[in-house]
N, CA, C and O atoms as CSV, one atom per row, in Angstrom:
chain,resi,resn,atom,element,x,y,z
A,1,UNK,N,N,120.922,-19.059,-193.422
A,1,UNK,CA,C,121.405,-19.725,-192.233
A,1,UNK,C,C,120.479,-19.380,-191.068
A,1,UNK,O,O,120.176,-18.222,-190.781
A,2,UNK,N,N,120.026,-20.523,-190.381
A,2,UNK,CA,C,118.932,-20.209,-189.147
A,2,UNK,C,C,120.222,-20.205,-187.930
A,2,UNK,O,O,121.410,-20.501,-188.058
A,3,UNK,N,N,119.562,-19.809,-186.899
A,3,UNK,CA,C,120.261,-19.172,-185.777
A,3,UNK,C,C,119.305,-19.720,-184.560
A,3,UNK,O,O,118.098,-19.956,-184.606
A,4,UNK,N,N,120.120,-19.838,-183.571
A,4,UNK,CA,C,119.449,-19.800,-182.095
A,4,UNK,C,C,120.338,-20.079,-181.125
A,4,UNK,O,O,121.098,-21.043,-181.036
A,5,UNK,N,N,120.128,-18.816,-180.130
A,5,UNK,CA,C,120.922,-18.739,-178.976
A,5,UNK,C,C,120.556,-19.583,-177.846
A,5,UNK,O,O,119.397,-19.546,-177.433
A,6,UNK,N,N,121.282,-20.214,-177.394
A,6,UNK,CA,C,121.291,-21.447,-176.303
A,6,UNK,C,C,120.589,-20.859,-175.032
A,6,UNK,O,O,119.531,-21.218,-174.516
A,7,UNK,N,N,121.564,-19.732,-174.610
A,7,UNK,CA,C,120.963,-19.258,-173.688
A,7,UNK,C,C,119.977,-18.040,-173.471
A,7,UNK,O,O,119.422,-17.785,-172.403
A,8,UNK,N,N,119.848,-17.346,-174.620
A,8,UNK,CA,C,118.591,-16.617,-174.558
A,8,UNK,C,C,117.936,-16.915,-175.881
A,8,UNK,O,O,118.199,-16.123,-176.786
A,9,UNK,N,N,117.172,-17.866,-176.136
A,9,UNK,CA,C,116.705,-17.989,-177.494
A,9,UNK,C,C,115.320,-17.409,-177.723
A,9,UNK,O,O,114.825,-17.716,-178.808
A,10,UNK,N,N,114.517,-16.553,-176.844
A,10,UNK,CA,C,113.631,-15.962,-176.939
A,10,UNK,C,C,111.510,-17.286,-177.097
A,10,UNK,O,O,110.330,-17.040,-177.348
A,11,UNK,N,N,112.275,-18.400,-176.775
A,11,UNK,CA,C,111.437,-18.930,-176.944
A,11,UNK,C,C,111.143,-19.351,-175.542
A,11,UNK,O,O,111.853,-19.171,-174.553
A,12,UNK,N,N,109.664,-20.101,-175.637
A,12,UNK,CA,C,109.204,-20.569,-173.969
A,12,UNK,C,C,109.864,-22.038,-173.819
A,12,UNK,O,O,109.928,-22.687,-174.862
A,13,UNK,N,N,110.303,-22.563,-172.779
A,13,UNK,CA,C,110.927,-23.668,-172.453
A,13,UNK,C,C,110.510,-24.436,-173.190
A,13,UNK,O,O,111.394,-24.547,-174.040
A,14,UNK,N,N,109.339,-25.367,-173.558
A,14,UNK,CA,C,108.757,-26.407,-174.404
A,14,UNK,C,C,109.297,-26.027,-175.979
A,14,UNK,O,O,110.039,-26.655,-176.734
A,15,UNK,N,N,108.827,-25.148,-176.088
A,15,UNK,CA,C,109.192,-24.574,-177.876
A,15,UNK,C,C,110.529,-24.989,-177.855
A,15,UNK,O,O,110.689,-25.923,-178.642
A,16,UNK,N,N,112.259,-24.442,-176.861
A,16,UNK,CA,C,112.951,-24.664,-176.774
A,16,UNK,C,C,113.591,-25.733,-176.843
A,16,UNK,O,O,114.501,-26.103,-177.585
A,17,UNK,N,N,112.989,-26.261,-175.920
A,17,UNK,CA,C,113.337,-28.067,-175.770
A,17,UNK,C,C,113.051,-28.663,-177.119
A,17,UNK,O,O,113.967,-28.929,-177.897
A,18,UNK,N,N,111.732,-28.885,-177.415
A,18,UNK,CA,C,111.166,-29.301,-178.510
A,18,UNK,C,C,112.454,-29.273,-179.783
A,18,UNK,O,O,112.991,-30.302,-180.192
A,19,UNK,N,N,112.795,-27.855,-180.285
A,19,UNK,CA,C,113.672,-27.324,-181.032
A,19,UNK,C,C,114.982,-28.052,-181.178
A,19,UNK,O,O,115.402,-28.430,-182.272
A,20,UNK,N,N,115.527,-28.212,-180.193
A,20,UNK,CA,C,117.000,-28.359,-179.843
A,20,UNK,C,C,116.937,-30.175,-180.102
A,20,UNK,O,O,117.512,-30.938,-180.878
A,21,UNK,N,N,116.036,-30.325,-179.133
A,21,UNK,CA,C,115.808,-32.083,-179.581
A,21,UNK,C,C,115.739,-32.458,-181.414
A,21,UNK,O,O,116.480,-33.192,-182.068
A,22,UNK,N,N,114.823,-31.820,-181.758
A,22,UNK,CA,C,114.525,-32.184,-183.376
A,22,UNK,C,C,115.450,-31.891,-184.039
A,22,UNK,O,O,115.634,-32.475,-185.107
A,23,UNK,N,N,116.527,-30.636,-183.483
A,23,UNK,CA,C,117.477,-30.356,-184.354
A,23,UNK,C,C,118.470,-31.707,-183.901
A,23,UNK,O,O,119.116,-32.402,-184.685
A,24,UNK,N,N,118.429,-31.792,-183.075
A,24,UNK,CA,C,119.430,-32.719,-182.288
A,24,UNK,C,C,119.400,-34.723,-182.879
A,24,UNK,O,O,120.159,-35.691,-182.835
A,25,UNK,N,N,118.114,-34.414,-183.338
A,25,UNK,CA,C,117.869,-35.897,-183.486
A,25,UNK,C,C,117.418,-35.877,-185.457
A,25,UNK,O,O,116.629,-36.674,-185.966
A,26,UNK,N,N,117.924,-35.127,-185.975
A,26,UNK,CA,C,117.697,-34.646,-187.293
A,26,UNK,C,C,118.956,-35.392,-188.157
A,26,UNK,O,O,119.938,-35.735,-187.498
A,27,UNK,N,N,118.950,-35.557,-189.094
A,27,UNK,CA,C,120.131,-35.617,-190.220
A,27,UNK,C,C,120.914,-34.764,-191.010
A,27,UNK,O,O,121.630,-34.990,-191.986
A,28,UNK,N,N,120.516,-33.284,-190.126
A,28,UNK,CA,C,120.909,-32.369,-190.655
A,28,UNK,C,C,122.700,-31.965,-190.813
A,28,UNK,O,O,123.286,-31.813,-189.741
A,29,UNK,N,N,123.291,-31.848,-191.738
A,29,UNK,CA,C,124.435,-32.143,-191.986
A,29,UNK,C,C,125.295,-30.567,-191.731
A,29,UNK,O,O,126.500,-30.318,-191.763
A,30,UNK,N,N,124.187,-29.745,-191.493
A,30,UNK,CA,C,125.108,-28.221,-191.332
A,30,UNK,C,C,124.658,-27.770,-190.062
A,30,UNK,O,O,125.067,-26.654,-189.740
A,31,UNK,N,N,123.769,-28.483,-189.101
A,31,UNK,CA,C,123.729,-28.400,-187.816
A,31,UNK,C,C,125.171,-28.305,-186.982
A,31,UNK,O,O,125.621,-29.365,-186.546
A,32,UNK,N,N,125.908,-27.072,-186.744
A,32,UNK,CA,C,127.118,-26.991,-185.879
A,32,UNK,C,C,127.055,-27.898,-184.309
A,32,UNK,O,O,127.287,-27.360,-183.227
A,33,UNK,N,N,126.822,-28.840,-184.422
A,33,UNK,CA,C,126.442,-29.601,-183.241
A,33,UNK,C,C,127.043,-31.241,-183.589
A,33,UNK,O,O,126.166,-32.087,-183.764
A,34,UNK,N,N,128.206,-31.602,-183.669
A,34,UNK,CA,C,128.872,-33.114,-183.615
A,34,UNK,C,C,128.177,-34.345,-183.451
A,34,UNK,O,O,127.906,-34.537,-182.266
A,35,UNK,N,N,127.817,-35.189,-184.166
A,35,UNK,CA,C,126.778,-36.238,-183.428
A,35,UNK,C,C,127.249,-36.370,-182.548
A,35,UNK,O,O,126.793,-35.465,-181.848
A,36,UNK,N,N,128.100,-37.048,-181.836
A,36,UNK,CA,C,128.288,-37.492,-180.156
A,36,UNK,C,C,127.418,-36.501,-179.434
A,36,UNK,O,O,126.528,-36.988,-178.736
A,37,UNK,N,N,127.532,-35.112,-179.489
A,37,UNK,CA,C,127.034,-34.494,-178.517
A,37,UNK,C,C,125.429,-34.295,-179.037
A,37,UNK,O,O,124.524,-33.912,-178.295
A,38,UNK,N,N,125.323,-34.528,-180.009
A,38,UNK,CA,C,123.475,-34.673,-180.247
A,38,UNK,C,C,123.004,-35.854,-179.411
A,38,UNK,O,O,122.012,-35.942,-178.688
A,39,UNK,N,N,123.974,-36.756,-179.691
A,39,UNK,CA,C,123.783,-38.150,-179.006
A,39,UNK,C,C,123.534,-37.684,-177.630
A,39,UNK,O,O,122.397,-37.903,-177.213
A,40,UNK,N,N,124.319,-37.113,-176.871
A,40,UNK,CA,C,124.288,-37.006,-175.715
A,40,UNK,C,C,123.063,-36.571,-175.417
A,40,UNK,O,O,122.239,-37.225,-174.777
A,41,UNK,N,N,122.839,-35.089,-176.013
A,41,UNK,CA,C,121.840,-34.526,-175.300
A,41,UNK,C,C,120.323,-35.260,-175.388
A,41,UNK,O,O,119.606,-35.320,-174.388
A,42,UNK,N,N,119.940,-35.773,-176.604
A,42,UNK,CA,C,119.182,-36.765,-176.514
A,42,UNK,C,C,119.286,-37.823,-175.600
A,42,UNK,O,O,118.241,-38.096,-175.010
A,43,UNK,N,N,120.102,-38.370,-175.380
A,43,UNK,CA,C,120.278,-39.258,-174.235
A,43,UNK,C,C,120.013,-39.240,-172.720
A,43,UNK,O,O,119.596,-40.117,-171.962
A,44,UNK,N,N,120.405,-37.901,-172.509
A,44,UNK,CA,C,120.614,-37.386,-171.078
A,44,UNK,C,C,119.099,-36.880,-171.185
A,44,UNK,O,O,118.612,-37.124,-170.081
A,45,UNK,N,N,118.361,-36.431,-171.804
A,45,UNK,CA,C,116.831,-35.540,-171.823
A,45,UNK,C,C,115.876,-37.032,-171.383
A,45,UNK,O,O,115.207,-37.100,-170.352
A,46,UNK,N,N,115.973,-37.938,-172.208
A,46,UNK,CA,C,115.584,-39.221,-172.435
A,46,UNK,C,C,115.580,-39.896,-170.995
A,46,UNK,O,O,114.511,-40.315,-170.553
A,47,UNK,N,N,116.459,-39.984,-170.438
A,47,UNK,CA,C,117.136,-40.346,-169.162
A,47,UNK,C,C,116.206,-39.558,-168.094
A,47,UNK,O,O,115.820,-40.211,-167.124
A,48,UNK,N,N,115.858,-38.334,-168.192
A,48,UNK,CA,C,115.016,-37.786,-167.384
A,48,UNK,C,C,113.412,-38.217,-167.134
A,48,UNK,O,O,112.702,-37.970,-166.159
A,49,UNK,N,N,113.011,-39.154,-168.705
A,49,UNK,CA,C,111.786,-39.630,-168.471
A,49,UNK,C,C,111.537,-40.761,-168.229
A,49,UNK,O,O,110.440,-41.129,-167.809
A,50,UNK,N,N,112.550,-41.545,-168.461
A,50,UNK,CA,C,112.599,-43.028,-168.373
A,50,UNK,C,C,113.780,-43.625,-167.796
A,50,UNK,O,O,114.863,-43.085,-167.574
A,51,UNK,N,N,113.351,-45.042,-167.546
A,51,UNK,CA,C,114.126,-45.339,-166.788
A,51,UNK,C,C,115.186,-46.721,-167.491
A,51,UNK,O,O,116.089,-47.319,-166.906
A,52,UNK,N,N,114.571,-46.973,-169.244
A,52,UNK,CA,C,114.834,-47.620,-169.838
A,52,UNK,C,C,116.130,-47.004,-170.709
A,52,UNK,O,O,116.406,-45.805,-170.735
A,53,UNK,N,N,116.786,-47.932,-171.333
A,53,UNK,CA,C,117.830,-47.273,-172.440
A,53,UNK,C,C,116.990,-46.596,-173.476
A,53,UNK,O,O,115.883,-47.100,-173.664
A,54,UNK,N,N,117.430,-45.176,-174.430
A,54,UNK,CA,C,117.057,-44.812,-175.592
A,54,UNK,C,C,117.189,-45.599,-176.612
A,54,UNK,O,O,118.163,-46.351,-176.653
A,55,UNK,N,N,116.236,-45.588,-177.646
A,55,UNK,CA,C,116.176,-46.536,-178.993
A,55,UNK,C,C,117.427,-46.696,-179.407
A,55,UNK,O,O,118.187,-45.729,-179.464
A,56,UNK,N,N,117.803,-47.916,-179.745
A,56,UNK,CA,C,118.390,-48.061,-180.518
A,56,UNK,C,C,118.609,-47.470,-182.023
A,56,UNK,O,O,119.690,-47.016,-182.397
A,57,UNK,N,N,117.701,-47.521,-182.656
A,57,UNK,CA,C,117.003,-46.779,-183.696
A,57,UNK,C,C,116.991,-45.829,-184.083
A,57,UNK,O,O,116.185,-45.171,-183.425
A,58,UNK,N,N,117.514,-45.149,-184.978
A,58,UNK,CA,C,117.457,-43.197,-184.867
A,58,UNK,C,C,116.151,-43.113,-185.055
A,58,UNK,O,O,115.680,-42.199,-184.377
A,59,UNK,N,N,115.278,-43.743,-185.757
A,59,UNK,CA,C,113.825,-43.745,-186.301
A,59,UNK,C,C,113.046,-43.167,-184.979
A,59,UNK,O,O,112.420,-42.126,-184.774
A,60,UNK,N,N,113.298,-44.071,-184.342
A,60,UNK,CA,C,112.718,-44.063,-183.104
A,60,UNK,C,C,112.979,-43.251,-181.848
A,60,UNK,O,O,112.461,-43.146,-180.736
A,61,UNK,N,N,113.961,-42.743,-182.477
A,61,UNK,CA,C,114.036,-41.453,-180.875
A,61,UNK,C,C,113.094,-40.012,-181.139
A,61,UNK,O,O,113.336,-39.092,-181.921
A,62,UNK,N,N,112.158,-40.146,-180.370
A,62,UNK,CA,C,111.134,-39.446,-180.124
A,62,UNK,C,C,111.088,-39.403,-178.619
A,62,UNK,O,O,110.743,-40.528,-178.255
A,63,UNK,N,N,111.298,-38.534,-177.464
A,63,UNK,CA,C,110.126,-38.320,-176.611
A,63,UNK,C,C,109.483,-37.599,-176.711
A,63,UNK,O,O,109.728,-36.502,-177.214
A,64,UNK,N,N,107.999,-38.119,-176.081
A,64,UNK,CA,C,107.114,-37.678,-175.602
A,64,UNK,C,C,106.860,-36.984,-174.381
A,64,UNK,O,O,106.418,-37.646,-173.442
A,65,UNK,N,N,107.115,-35.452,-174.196
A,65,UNK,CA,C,106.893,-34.229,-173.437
A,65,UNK,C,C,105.736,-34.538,-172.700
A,65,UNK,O,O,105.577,-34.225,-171.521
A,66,UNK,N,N,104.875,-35.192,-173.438
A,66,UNK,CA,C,103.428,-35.103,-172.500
A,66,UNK,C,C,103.588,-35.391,-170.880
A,66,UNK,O,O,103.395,-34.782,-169.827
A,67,UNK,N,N,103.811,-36.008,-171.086
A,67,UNK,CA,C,104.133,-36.981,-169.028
A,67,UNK,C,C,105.045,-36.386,-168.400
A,67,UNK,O,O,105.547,-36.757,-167.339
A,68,UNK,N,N,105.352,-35.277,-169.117
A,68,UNK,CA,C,106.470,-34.493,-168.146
A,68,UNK,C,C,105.848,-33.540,-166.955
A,68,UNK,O,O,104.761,-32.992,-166.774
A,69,UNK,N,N,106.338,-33.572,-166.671
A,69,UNK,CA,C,106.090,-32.436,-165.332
A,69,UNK,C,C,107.075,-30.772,-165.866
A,69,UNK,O,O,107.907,-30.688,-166.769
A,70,UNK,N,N,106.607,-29.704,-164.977
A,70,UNK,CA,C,107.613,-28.439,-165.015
A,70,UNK,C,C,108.737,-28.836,-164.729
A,70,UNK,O,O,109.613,-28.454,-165.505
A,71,UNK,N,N,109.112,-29.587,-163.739
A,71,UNK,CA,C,110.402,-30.051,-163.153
A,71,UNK,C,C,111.541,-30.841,-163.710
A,71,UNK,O,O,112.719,-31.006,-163.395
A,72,UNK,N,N,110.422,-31.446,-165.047
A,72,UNK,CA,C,110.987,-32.067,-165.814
A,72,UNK,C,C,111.770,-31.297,-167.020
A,72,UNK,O,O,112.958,-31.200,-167.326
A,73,UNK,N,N,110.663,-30.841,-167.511
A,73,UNK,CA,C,111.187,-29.684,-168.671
A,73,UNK,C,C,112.102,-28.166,-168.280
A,73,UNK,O,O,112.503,-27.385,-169.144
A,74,UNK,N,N,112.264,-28.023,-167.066
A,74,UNK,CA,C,113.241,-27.254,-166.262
A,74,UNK,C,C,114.492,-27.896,-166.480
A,74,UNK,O,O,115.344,-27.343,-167.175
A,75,UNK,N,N,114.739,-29.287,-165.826
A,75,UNK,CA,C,115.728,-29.986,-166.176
A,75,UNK,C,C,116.256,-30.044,-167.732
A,75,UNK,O,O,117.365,-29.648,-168.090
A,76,UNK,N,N,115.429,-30.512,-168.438
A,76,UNK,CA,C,115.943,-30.495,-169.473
A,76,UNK,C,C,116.437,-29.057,-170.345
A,76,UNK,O,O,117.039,-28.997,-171.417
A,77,UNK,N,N,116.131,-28.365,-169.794
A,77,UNK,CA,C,116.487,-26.724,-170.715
A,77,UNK,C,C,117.550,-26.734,-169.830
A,77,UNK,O,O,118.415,-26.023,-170.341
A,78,UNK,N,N,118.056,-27.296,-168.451
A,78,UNK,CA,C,119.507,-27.226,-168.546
A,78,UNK,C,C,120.476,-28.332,-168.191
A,78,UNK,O,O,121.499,-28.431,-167.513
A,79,UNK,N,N,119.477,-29.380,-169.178
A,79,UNK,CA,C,120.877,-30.226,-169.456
A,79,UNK,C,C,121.098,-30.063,-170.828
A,79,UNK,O,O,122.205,-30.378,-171.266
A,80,UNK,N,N,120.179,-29.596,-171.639
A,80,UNK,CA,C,120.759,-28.668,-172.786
A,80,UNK,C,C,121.670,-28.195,-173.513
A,80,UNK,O,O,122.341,-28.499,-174.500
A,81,UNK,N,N,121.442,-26.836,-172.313
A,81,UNK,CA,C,122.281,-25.912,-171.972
A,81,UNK,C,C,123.723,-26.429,-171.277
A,81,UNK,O,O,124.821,-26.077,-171.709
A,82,UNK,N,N,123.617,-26.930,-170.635
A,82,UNK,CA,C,125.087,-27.191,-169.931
A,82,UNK,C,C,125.803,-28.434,-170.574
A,82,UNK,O,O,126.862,-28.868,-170.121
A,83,UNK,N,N,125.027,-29.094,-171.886
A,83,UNK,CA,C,125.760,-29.792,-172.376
A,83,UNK,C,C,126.529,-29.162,-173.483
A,83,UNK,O,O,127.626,-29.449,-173.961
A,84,UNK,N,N,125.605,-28.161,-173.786
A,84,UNK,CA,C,126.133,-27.252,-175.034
A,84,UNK,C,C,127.139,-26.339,-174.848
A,84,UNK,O,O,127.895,-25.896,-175.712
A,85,UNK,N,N,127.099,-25.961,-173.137
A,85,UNK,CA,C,127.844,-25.170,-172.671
A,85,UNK,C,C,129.604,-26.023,-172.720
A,85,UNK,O,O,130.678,-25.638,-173.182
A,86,UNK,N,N,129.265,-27.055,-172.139
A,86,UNK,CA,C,131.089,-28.341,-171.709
A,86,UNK,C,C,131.127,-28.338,-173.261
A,86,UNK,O,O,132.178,-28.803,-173.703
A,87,UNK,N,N,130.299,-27.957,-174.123
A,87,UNK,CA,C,131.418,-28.083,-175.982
A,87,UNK,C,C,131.434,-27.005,-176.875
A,87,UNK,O,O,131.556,-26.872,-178.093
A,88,UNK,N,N,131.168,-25.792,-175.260
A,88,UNK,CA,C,131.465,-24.597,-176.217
A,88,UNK,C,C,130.647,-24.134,-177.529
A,88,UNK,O,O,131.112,-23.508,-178.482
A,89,UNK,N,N,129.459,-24.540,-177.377
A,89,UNK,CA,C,128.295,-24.198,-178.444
A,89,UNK,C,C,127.551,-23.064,-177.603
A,89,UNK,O,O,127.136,-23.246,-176.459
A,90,UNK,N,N,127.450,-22.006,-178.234
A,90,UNK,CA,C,126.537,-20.782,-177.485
A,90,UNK,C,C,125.346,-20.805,-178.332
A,90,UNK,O,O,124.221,-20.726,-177.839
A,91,UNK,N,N,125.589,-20.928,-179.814
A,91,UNK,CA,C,124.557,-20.687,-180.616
A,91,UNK,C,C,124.053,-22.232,-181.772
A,91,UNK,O,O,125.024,-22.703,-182.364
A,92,UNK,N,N,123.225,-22.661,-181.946
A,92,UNK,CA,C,123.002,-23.432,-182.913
A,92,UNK,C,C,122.823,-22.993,-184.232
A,92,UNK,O,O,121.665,-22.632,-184.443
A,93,UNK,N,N,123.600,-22.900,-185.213
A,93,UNK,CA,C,123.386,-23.136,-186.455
A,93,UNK,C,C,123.131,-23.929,-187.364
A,93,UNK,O,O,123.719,-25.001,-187.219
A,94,UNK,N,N,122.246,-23.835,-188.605
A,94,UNK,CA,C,122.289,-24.742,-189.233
A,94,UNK,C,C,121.621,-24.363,-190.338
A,94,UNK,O,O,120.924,-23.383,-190.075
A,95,UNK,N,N,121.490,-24.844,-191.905
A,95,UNK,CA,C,121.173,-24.355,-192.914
A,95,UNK,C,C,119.975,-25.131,-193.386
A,95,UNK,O,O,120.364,-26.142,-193.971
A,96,UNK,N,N,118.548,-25.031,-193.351
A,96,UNK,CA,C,117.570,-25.688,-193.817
A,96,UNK,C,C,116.528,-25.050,-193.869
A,96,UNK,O,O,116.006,-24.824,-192.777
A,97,UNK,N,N,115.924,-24.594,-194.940
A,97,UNK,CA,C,114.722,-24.072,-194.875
A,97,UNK,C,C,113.449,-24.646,-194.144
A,97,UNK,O,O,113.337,-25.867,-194.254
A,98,UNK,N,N,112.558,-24.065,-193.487
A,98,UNK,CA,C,111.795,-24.480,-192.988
A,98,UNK,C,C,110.981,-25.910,-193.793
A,98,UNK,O,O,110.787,-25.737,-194.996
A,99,UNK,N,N,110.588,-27.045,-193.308
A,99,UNK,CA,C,109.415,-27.249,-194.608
A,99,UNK,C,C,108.410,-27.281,-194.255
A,99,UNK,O,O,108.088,-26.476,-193.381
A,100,UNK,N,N,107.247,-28.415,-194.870
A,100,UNK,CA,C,106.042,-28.362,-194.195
A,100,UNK,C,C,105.723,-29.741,-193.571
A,100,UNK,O,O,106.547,-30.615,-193.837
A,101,UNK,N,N,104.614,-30.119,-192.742
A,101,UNK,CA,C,104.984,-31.199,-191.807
A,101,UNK,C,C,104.217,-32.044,-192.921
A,101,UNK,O,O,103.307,-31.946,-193.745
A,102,UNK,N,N,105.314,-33.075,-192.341
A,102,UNK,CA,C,105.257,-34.378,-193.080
A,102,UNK,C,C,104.133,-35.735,-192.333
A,102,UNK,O,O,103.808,-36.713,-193.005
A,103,UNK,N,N,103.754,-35.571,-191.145
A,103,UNK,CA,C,103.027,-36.395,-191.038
A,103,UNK,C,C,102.028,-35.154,-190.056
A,103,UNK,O,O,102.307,-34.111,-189.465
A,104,UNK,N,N,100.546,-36.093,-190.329
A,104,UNK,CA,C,98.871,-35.177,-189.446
A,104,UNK,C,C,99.501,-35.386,-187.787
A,104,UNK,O,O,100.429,-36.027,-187.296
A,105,UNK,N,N,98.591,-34.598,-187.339
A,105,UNK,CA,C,98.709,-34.563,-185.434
A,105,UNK,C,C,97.642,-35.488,-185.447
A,105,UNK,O,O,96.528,-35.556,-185.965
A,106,UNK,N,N,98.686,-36.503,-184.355
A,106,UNK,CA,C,97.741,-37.117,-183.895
A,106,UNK,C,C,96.752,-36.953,-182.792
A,106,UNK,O,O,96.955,-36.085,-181.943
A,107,UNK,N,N,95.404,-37.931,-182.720
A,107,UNK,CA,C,94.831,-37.499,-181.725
A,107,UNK,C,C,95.256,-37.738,-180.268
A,107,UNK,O,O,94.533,-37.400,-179.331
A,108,UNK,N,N,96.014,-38.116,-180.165
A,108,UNK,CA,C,96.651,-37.802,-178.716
A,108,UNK,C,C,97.445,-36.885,-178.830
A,108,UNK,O,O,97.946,-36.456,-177.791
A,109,UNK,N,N,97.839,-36.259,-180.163
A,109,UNK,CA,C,98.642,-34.783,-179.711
A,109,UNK,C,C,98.006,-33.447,-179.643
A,109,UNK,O,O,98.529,-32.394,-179.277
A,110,UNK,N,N,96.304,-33.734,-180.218
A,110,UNK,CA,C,96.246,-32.122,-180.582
A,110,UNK,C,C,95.319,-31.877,-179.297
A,110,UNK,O,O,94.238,-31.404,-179.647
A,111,UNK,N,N,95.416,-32.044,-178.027
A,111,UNK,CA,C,94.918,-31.596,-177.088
A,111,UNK,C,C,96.433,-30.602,-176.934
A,111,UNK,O,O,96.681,-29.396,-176.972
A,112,UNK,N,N,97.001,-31.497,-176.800
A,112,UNK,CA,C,98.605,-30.252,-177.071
A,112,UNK,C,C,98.592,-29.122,-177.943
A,112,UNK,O,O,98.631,-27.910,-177.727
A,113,UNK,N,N,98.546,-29.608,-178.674
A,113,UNK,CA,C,98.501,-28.693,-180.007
A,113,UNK,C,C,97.363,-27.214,-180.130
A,113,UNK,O,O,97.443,-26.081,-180.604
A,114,UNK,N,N,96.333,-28.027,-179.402
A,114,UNK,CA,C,95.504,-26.603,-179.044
A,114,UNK,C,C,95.804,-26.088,-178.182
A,114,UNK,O,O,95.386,-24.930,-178.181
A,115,UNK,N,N,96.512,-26.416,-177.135
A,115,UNK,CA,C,96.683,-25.493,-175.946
A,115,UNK,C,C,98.100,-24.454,-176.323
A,115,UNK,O,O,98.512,-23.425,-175.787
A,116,UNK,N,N,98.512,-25.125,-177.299
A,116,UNK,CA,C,99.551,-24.193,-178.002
A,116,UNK,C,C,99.376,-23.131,-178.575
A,116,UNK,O,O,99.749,-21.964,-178.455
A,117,UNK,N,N,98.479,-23.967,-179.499
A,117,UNK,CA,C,97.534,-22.563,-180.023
A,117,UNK,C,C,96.706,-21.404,-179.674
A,117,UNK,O,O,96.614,-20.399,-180.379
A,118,UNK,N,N,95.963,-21.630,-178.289
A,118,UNK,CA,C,95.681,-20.776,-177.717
A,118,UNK,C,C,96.529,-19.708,-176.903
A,118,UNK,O,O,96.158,-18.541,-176.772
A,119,UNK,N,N,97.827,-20.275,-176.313
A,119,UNK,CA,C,98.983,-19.826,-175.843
A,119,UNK,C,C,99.141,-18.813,-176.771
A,119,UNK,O,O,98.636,-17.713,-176.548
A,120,UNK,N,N,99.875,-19.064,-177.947
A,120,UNK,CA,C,100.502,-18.586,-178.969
A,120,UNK,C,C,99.962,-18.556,-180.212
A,120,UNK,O,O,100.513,-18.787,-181.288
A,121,UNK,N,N,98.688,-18.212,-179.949
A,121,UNK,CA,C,98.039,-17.590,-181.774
A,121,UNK,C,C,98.680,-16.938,-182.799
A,121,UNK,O,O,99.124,-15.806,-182.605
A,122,UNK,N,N,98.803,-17.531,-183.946
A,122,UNK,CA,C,99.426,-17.417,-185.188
A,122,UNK,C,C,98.771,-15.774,-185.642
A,122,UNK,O,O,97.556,-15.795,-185.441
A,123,UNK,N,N,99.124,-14.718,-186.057
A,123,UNK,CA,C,98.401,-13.940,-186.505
A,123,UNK,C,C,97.509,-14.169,-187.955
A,123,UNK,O,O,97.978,-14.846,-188.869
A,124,UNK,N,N,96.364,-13.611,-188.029
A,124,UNK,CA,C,95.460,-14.418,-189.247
A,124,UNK,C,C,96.230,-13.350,-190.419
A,124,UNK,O,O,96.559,-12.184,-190.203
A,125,UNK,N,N,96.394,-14.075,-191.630
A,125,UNK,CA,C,96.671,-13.803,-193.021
A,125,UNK,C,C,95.625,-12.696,-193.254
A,125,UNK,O,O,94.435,-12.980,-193.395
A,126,UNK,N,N,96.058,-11.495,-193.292
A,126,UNK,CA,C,95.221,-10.435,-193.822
A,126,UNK,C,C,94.722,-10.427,-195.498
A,126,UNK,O,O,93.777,-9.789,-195.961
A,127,UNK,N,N,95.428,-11.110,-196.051
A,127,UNK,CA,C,95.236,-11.054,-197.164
A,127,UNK,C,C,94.515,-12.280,-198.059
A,127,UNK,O,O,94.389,-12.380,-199.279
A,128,UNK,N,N,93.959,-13.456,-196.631
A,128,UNK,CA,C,93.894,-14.814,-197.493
A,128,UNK,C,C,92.504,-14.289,-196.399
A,128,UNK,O,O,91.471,-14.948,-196.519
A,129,UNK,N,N,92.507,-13.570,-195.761
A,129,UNK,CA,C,91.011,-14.279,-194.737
A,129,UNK,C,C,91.053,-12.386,-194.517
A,129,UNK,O,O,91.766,-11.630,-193.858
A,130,UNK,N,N,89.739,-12.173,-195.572
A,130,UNK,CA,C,89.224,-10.489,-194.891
A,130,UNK,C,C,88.059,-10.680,-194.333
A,130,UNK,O,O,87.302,-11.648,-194.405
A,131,UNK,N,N,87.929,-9.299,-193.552
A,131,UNK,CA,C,87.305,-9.210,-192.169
A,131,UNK,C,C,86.288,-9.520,-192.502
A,131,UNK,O,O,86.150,-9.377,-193.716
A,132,UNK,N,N,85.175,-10.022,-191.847
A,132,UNK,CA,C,83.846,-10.486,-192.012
A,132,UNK,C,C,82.713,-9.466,-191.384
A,132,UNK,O,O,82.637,-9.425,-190.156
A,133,UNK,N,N,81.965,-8.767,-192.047
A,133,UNK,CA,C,81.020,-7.623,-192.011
A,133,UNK,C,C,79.928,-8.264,-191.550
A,133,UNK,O,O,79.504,-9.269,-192.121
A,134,UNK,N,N,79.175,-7.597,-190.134
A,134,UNK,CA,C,78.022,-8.431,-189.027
A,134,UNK,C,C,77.003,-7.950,-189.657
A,134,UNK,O,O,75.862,-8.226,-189.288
């Protein structure tokens, strides 16, 4: 069973957001989170970037973080939070092993993707990559 605390989940706002959305917009059936209120919070996050209705489509609900501002992604870690808070969710649960990604980064994402990486470097596999002698 994976775990994460709403209000201190130890992650940086984006990671957070990111998280809660995918769990939120997932098919995951042991996610302790009601569709209506997945609905919501997707909705209300959505609402912060645009000015259009969210997809119709479950396929299609994706935003895109990029065009956000701090002010933006501030907002959204607490409409989140305070949506999770009005239904009494402190913690997200849900049962799914991690997997592996199903579709490549695109090139409009991995300018993201590197700045992530530089942020937050993965530690290197000691055992798949030894040290290299000058």
């Amino acid at each position: 069973m994976q775990t994460l605390n709403v209000e201190n989940s130890d992650l940086p706002d984006l990671q957070f957001v990111l998280m809660v959305l995918a769990l939120c917009t997932s098919d995951l059936p042991s996610l302790n989170v009601p569709e209506p209120v997945r609905q919501t919070i997707f909705h209300r996050c959505w609402a912060l970037m645009h000015n259009a209705p969210p997809p119709a489509k479950k396929e299609e609900c994706v935003l895109d973080l990029r065009g956000g501002t701090e002010v933006t992604l501030d907002a959204m870690v607490e409409v989140i939070r305070s949506t999770l808070s009005e239904h009494g969710i402190a913690q997200l649960t849900w049962d799914h092993p991690p997997s592996e990604p199903t579709r490549e980064t695109t090139p409009e994402a991995l300018p993201l993707v590197e700045r992530l990486e530089k942020l937050y470097p993965s530690l290197p596999d000691i055992a798949d990559d030894p040290p290299k002698s000058h």
